[in-house]
C-alpha positions in Angstrom: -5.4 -8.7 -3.6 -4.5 -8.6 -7.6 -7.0 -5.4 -7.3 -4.9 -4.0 -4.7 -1.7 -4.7 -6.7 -3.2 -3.0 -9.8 -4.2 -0.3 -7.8 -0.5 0.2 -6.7 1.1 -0.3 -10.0 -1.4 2.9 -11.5 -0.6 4.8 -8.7 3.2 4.5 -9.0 2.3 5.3 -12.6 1.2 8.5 -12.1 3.4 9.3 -9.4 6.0 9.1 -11.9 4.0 11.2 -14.2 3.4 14.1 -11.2 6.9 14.1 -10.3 8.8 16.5 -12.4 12.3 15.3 -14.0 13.5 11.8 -14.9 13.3 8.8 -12.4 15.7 6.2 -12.4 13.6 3.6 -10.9 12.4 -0.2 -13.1 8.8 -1.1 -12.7 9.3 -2.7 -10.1 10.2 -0.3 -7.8 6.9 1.5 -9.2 4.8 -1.2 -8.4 6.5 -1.5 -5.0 6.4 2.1 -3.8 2.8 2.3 -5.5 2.1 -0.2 -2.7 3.5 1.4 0.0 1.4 4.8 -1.4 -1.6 2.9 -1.1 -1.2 1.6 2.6 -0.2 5.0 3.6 -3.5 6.4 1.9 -5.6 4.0 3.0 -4.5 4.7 6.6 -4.8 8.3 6.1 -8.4 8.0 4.9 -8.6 5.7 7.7 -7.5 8.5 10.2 -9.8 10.6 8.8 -12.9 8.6 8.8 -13.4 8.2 4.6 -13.1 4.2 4.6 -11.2 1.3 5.2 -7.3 1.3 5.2 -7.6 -1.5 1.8 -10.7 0.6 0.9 -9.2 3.3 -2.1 -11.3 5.9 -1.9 -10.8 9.6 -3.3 -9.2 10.7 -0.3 -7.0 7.7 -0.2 -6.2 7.9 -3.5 -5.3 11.4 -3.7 -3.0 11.0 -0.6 -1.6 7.5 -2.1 -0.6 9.0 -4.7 1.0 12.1 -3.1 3.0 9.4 -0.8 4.2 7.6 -3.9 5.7 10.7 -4.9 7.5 11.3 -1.4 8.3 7.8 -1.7 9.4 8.0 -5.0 11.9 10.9 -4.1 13.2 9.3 -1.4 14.0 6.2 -3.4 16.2 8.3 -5.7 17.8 10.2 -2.7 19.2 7.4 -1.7 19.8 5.9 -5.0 21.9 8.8 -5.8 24.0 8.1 -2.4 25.2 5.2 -3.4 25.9 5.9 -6.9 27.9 9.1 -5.5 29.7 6.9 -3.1 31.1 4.6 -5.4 
């Protein structure tokens, strides 16, 4: 589990780094939508036959990070919202 949360915290680190522009988001968030990169990759890699869904492989890696970004941009989307609506 700490390995997993590791694993999410690095790749909301360079999800950060890949997206372009500044991000508005604490380390927290990072870590968080790190997470949520790795399940989805995990799965994915899991859908396509390269490992286990908690199993970080290349594949899963490459496409947790790439979901971390999504994520990432989709937190600020709606971060933006509300600062807009205010």
């Amino acid at each position: 589990m700490i390995g997993f949360i590791i694993a999410g915290l690095i790749i909301g680190a360079l999800a950060r780094l890949v997206k372009p522009g500044k991000q508005n988001l604490g380390w927290i968030a990072t870590l968080l939508l790190g997470l949520a990169g790795s399940v989805i990759g995990g799965l994915i890699a899991n859908l396509l036959g390269t490992g286990g869904i908690f199993e970080l492989n290349v594949v899963g890696f490459i496409v947790a990070v790439i979901a971390a970004v999504a994520l990432i941009g989709v937190a600020e989307g709606m971060a933006g919202r509300r600062k807009v609506g205010h």
